[in-house]
VEXVOSE-345582 format. One record per residue (C-alpha): residue in one letter; z, y, x. Coordinates in steps of 0.1 Angstrom, whole numbers, plus 5000, padded with zeros to 4 digits. Layout:
! VEXVOSE-345582
AZYX
...
END
This chain:
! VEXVOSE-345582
X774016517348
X770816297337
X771616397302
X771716747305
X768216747327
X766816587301
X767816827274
X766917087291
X763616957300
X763016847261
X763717237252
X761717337275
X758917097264
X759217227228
X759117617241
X755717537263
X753817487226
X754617857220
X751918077226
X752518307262
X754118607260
X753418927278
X750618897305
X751319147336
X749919117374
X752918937389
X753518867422
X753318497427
X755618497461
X758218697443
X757918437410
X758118137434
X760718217456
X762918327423
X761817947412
X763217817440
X766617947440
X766917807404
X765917447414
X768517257435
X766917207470
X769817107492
X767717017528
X763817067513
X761817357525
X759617617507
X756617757525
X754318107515
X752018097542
X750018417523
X750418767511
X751618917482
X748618767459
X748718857420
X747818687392
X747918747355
X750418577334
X753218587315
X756018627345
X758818367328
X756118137316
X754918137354
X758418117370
X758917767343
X755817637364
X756717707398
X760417517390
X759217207376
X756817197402
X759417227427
X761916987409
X759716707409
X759216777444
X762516737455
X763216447429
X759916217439
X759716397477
X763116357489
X765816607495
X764116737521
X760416787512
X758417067526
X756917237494
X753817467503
X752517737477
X749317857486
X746518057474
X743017927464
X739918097457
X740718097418
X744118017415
X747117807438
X748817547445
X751917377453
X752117037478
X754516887494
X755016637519
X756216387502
X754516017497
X752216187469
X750915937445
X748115657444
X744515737437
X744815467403
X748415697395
X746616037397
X744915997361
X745916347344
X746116207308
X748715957324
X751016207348
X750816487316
X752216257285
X755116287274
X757316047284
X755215877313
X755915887348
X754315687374
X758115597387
X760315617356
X760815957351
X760916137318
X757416267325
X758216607314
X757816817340
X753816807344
X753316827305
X755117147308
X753217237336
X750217147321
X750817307289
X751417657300
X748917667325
X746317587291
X748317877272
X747018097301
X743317977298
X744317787334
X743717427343
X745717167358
X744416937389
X746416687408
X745416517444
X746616487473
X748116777501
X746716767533
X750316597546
X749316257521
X751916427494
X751316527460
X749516867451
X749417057418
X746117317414
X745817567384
X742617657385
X741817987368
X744918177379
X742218407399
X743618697418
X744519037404
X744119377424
END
């Protein structure tokens, strides 16, 4: 099983240097909760405490976000994490309440390498993250969630009408 995550996250590594496809308004509720069927959550908990907000962006590109965002939740949070998607005033987010990171772990050049994870991981997961958020012209910022857990911003995902 670790095998075949990590293939799959190495493909998907090598795809998120290709440029972006396609960008449409997409629903980001409809993109997330699609995300979240495709991720294994057995107990966790996914929360869209706002409207049907659009952004621009390439939908599949988007959807790739939204699950390794939510896989790492699960993986570092526990099986059951609450994971909260919510809108900012120039792009979202996704937190959970899981035990989040240290402030001296939180360094994006560190979480973002290939390869590096604060707790042994293969580190994939944010590089991809971070890469197609850049492909978008978006940026990637990680702190804390109001529960203490770990939150992932991109910044410049600003509303569609």
């Amino acid at each position: 099983d670790r095998m075949g995550v990590l293939i799959t996250e190495l493909l998907e590594l090598a795809q998120s240097d290709r440029e972006i496809g396609e960008v449409t308004s997409v629903a980001l509720t409809a993109i997330a909760e699609d995300a979240w069927r495709n991720v294994s959550t057995p107990e966790a908990e996914l929360d869209i405490p706002f409207g049907d907000r659009r952004v621009m962006a390439d939908e599949s590109r988007l959807k790739q976000v939204f699950e390794n965002l939510f896989r790492n939740a699960v993986e570092h949070g526990g099986s059951d994490v609450r994971v909260t998607v919510a809108a900012t005033d120039d792009g979202f987010s996704v937190a959970d309440d899981g035990p989040g990171l240290p402030e001296d772990e939180r360094d994006r050049a560190e979480l973002t390498d290939f390869g590096v994870s604060p707790d042994g991981g293969t580190g994939i997961g944010l590089a991809i993250v971070e890469r197609v958020a850049a492909a978008h012209g978006w940026t990637l910022e990680i702190g804390e969630s109001a529960e203490g857990g770990f939150r992932a911003t991109l910044v410049g995902a600003e509303p569609t009408t």
